[in-house]
Every structure is written in C-alpha cells, then in structure tokens.
N, C-alpha and C positions, 0 to 999 in steps of 0.2 A: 801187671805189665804197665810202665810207666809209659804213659803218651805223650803228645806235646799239647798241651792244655790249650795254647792260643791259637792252636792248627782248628782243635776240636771248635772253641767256640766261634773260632770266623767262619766257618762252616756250617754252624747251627744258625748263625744270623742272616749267612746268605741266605741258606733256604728260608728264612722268616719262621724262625722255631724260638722258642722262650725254653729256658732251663725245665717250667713246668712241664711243660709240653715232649719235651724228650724225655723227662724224668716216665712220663704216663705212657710212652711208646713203648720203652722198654722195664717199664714196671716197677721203674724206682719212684722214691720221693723225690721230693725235690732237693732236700740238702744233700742224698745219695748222689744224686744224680751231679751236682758241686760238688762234690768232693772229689768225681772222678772225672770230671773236665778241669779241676786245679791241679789235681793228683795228688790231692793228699790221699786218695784212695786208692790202691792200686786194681785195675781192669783185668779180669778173665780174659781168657782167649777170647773163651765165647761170646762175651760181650764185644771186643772188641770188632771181631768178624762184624756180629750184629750192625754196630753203628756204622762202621763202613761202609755195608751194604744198604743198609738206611741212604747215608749219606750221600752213597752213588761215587765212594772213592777204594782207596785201597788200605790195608791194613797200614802198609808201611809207608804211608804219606801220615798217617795218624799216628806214626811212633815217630815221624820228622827224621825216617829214613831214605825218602826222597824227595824231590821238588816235583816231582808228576801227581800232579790231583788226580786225573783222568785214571780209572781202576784199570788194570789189566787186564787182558780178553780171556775168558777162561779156557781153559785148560779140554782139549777135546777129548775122549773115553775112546778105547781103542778096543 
C-alpha cells in the first residue's frame, strides 16, 4: 500500500523518533524501515494500521487521503 512518505516522516520527527528507532518498534531494520517511509517499498495493511496507531493518527492521513491528523473515534460494538 503506497503512503505518503513526507506525511510518515514529519510525523516520526515530531514525535522525536529516528528511522532507527521505528525501524526497532516495529521490528524492521533500518533500511526496511526507509524504504517504506520513501515507498519504495510497499506497506501491509497490517503495518500500516500499526504505525498509525503508533503515531496517534489515522490510516488515511498516512495514505495523504485526508488533511485531518487527528484519528478517528472508534467505532462502538453493538
């Protein structure tokens, strides 16, 4: 799933995260982990979800399908 690479890294640097440091969060190296904030790699859902919920935003501000950072309120069980 292609992202928006500049979305993902001004996000890693607000929160004060290094490539390294996310690569170890979610268990890549480090070049893995560049390769899927430039996108030359392409992201899992799963991952995706991951970082998002990491990040404290929403899937689809990280695929630069919308301008709301702030994640969505989840969904209540019925």
């Amino acid at each position: 799933m292609p992202i928006d690479g500049d979305i993902l890294k001004e996000l890693r640097r607000d929160q004060g995260y290094n490539q390294e440091e996310m690569g170890r969060i979610f268990g890549l190296s480090v070049k893995a982990y560049s390769s899927r904030e430039t996108g030359r790699t392409k992201m899992s859902i799963e991952m995706l979800e991951k970082m998002a919920d990491h990040l404290g935003t929403s899937t689809d501000y990280l695929l630069g399908r919308t301008a709301v950072e702030k994640p969505y309120p989840p969904r209540r069980r019925r």
